[in-house]
N, C-alpha and C positions, 0 to 999 in steps of 0.2 A: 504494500500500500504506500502512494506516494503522499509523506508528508512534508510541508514545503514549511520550515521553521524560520522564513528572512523576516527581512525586516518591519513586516506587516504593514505594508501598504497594498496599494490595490490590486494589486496584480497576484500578491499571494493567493496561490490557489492549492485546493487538495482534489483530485478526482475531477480537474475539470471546473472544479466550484469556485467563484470568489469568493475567499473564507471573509473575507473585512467585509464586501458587500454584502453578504450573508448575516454576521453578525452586526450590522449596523441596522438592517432591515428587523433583525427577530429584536434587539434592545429598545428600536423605536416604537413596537409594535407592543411592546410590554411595560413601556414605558406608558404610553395611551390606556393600556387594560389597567393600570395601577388609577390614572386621572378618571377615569369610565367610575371604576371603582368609589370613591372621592365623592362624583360628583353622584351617585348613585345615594351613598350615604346622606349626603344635603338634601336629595329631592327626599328622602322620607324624612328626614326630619322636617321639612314644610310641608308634608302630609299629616304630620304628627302637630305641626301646629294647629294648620286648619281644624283637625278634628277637634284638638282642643278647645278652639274657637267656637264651635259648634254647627260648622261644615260637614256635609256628607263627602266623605274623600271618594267616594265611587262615584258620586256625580261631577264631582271634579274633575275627575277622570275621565269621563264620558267627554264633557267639557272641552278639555286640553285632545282630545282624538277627533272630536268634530273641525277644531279651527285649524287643524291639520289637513283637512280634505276640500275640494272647492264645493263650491255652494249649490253646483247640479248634482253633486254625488251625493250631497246630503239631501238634497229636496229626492232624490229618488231612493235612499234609502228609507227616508219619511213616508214618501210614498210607496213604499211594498211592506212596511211595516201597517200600514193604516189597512192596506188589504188583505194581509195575513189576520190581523187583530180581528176585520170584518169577517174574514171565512171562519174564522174560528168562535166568532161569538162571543168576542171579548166589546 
């Protein structure tokens, strides 16, 4: 197996592979899942306020997923919802 022990720049490679592009790509990339992480923690603790507050956090939710989508996707989910609700006798 060829291991290439220089000076580790970019050209170092093992198998064909750029080791430093390689490891610069997986450290960036774990670097990001650690801020993901982070940032994952902060949105529950403002889910943990709101409810505090006396917010439904599921409607919240619902909320924050509608202004995500444009305004025909939701008028037609509205709309197959109201006919679903109607076939069923709700």
């Amino acid at each position: 197996m060829d291991t290439d022990m220089g000076s580790g720049g970019e050209d170092a490679a093992v198998g064909g592979i750029a080791v430093d592009r390689l490891r610069s790509i997986i450290e960036r990339v774990e670097r990001l899942e650690e801020e993901r992480k982070a940032l994952a923690g902060d949105i529950k603790d403002i889910f943990t306020e709101a409810k505090s507050a006396g917010f439904d956090v599921k409607v919240i939710r619902q909320i924050i997923r509608l202004r995500r989508q444009e305004p025909s996707e939701i008028e037609e989910q509205e709309t197959l919802l109201d006919i679903y609700r109607r076939a069923l006798g709700m």
